[in-house]
C-alpha positions in Angstrom: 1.4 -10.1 17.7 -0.4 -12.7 15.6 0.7 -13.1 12.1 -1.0 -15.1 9.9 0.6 -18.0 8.1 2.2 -17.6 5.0 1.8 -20.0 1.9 4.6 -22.0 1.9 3.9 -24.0 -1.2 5.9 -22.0 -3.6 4.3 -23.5 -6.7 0.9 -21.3 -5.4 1.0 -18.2 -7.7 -2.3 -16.7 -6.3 -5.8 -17.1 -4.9 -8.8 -15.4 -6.2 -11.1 -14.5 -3.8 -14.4 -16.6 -5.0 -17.2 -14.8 -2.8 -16.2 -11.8 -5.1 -15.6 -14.0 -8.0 -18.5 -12.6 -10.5 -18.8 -13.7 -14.8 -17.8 -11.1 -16.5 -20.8 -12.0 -19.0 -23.2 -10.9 -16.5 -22.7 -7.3 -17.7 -22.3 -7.9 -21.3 -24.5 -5.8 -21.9 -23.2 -2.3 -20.1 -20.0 -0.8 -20.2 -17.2 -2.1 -18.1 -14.1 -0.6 -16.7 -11.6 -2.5 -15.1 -9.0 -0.9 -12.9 -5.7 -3.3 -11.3 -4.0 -1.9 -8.1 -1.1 -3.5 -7.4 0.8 -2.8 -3.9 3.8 -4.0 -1.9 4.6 -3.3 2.0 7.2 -3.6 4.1 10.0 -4.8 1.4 12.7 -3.4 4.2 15.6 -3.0 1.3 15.8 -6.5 0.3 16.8 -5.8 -3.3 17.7 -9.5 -3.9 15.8 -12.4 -3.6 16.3 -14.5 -0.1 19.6 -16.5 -0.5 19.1 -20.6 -1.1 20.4 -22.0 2.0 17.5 -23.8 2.9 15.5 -21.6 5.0 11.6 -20.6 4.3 11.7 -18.6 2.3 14.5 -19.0 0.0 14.7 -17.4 -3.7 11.7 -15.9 -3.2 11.3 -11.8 -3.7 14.1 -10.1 -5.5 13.2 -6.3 -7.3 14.2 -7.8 -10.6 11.5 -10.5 -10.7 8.9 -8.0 -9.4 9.6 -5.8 -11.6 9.3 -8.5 -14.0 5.4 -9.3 -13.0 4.9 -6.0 -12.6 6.0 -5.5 -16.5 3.5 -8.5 -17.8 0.7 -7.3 -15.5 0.8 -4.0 -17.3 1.1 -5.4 -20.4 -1.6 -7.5 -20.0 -3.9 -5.0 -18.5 -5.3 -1.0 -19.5 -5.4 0.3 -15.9 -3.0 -0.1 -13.5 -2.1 1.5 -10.3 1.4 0.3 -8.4 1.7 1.5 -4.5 3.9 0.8 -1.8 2.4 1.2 2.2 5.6 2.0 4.0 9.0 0.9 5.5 11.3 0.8 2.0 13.7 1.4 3.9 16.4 -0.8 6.8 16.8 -4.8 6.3 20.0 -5.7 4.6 23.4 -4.0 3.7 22.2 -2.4 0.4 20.7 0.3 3.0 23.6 0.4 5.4 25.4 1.5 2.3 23.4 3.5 0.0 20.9 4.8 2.8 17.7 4.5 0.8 19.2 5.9 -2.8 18.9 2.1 -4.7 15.4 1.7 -2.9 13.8 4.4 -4.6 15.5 4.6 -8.1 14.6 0.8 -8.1 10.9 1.8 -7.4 10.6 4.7 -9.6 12.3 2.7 -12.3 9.3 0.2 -11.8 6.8 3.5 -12.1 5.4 3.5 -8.6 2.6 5.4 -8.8 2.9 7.0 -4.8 3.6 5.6 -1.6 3.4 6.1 1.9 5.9 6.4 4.9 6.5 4.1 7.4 8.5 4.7 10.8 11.7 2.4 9.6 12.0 5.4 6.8 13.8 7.4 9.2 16.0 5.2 10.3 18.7 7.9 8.5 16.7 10.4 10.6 14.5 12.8 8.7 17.6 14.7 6.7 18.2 11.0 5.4 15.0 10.7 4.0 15.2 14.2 3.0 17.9 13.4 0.5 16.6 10.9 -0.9 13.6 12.5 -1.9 15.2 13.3 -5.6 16.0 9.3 -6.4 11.9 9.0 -6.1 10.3 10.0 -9.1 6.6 9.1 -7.3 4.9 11.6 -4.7 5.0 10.2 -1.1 1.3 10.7 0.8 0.7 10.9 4.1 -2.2 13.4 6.0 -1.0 12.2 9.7 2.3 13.6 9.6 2.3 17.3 9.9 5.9 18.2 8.8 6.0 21.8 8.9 8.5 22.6 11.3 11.0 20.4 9.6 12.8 19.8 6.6 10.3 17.4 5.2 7.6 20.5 4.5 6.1 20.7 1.5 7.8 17.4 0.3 4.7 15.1 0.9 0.8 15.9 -0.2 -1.9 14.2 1.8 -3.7 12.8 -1.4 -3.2 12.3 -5.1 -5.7 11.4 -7.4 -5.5 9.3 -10.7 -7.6 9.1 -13.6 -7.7 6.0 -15.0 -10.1 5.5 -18.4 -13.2 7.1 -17.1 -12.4 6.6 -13.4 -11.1 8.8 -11.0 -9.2 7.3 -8.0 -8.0 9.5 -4.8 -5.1 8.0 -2.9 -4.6 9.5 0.6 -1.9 7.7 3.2 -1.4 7.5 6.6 2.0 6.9 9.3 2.0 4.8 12.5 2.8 7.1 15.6 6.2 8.1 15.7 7.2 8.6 19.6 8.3 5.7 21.1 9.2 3.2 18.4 11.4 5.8 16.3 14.5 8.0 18.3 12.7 11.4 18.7 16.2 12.8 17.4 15.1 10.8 14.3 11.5 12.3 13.3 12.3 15.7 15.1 9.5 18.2 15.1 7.3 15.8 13.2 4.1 16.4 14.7 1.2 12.8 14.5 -2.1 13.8 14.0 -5.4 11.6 14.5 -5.0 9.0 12.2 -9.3 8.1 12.0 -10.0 12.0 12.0 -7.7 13.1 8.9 -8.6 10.6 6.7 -12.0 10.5 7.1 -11.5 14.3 7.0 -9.7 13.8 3.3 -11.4 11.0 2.4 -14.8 12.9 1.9 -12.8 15.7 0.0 -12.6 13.1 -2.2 -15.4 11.3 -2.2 -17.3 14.8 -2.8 -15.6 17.4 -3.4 -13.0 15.9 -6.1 -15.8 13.3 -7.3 -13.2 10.0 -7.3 -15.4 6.6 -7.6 -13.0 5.3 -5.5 -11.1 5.8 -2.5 -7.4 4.1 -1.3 -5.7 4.4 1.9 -1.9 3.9 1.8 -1.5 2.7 5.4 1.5 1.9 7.8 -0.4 1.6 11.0 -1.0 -2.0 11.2 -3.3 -4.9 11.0 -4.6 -5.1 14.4 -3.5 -5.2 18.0 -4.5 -7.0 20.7 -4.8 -3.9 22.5 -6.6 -0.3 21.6 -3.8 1.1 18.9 -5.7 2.4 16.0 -4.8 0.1 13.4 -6.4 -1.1 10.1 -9.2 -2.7 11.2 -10.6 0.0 13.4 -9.7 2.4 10.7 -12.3 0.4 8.3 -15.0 0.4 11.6 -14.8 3.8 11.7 -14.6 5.3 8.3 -17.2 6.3 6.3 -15.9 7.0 2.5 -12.5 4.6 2.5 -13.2 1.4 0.1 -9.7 -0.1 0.2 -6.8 0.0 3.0 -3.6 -0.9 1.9 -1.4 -1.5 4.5 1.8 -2.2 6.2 4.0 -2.1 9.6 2.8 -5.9 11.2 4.5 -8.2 8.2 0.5 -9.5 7.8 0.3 -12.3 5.1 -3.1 -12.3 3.5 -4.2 -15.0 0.9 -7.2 -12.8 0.0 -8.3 -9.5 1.6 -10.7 -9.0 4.4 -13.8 -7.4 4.5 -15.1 -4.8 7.4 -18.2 -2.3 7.1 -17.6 0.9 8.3 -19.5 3.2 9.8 -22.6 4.2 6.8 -22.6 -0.2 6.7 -20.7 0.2 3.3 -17.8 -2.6 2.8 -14.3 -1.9 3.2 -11.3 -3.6 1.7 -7.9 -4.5 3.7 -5.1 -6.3 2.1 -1.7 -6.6 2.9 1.3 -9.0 1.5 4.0 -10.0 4.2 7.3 -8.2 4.0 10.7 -8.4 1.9 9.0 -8.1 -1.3 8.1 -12.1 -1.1 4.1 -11.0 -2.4 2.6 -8.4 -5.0 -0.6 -8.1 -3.9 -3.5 -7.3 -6.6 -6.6 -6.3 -6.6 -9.2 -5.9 -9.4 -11.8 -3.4 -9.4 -14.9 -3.5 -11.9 -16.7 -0.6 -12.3 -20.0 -1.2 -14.3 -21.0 2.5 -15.1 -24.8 2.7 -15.1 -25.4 1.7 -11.6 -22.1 2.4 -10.1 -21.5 -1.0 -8.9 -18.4 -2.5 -8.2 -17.2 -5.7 -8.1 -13.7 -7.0 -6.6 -11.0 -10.2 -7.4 -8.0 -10.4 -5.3 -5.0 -12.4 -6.7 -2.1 -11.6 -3.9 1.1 -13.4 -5.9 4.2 -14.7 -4.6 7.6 -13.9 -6.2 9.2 -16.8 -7.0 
């Protein structure tokens, strides 16, 4: 798997993406709203920053200095969304002891808004997860993973929606297939369902029937593969009311996010920021309200 390159100038706080740049004076006169999502991926329990013995990427991450950006972004900023696409769980000690507990109180002590589930959550198996559950004060969202027949039912939703000033945002997430990378003992009777088919299937429940101006996948199914996997990029292809993908499983560090039209020819978002909590990514959405039109800057910021 190709992984792009991360920035390994630790003085770089962020990039903004300039073919999105736009002057906010442009729309001086109309009314605009301004909504920041900010989203991690793959942290994999590392609670503490890397360790400073030389290697790439020591002292960065750490959930006390995120939480610490995450704390002046609000403060700086009306309305903010914080998500997490997957795999909180298996990567140091702190989750050999505590099995996930420290993970989520951390998290819901930042105010995570939701998250979704990624396949290194069950590393406990699904009653480990399962007890966990109460530490996460955040709903957990997911509309491929039909859970019925296990103890998980009724303890995810497929979307959540936010309102946010005068904008409505539906959040819908989505799990990488289970069987064969995760112990069947592990998932149990965890049954994957289509991927493309369910959220396009929720994603125009909220498009339409809940009226959200926009719409965010929380996605663990990867970047892309060199093969035919569904993944994040064929996701966007073949979508048709998805504007941002979030995602997670292949590590992917992104300066900026990249853009794919689905299948209407409408733009779609993905971004992703690494693993171990190294990255916050952020993106900002402008909504100018007479025309509907939205504008996008991406600042993806290391933890340093």
């Amino acid at each position: 798997m190709k992984r792009r390159s991360f920035l390994k100038k630790a003085g770089t706080i962020g990039i903004l993406v300039g073919s999105n740049a736009f002057p906010l004076q442009a729309f001086s006169d109309t009314e605009i709203t301004k909504l920041t999502v900010l989203h991690t991926n793959d942290v994999h329990s590392r609670i503490e920053p890397f360790p400073m013995n030389g290697g790439l990427y020591q002292g960065l991450g750490g959930a006390a200095k995120r939480a610490a950006l995450i704390n002046k972004i609000r403060a700086e900023e009306k309305n903010v969304l914080l998500f997490d696409s997957g795999d909180i769980f298996q990567g140091t000690p702190y989750f050999n002891y505590f099995g996930g507990e420290l993970e989520f109180k951390l998290m819901s002590a930042m105010k995570y808004d939701a998250a979704t589930i990624g396949n290194h959550d069950f590393d406990a198996g699904i009653d480990g997860l399962f007890r966990q559950l109460p530490h996460a004060d955040f709903p957990f969202v997911t509309c491929n993973y039909d859970f019925s027949d296990t103890i998980m039912n009724d303890q995810t939703k497929p979307y959540v929606i936010f309102q946010k000033a005068d904008i409505r945002i539906g959040v819908l997430g989505l799990g990488i297939k289970l069987e064969g990378m995760v112990p069947q003992q592990s998932f149990g009777n965890t049954q994957y369902l289509d991927p493309i088919k369910n959220a396009n299937r929720y994603a125009e429940i909220l498009k339409y029937d809940e009226k959200c101006d926009l719409v965010i996948c929380l996605s663990h199914l990867g970047y892309s593969y060199d093969d035919e996997r569904v993944s994040d990029v064929i996701l966007a292809k073949n979508s048709k009311n998805i504007d941002l993908i979030l995602g997670g499983h292949t590590h992917t560090f992104m300066k900026e996010p990249d853009k794919y039209f689905n299948l209407v020819g409408k733009e779609v978002l993905i971004n992703q920021v690494g693993w171990a909590g190294m990255m916050l990514g952020r993106i900002d959405v402008y909504f100018e309200r007479n025309y509907k039109t939205r504008c996008k800057t991406c600042k993806n910021l290391i933890i340093k």
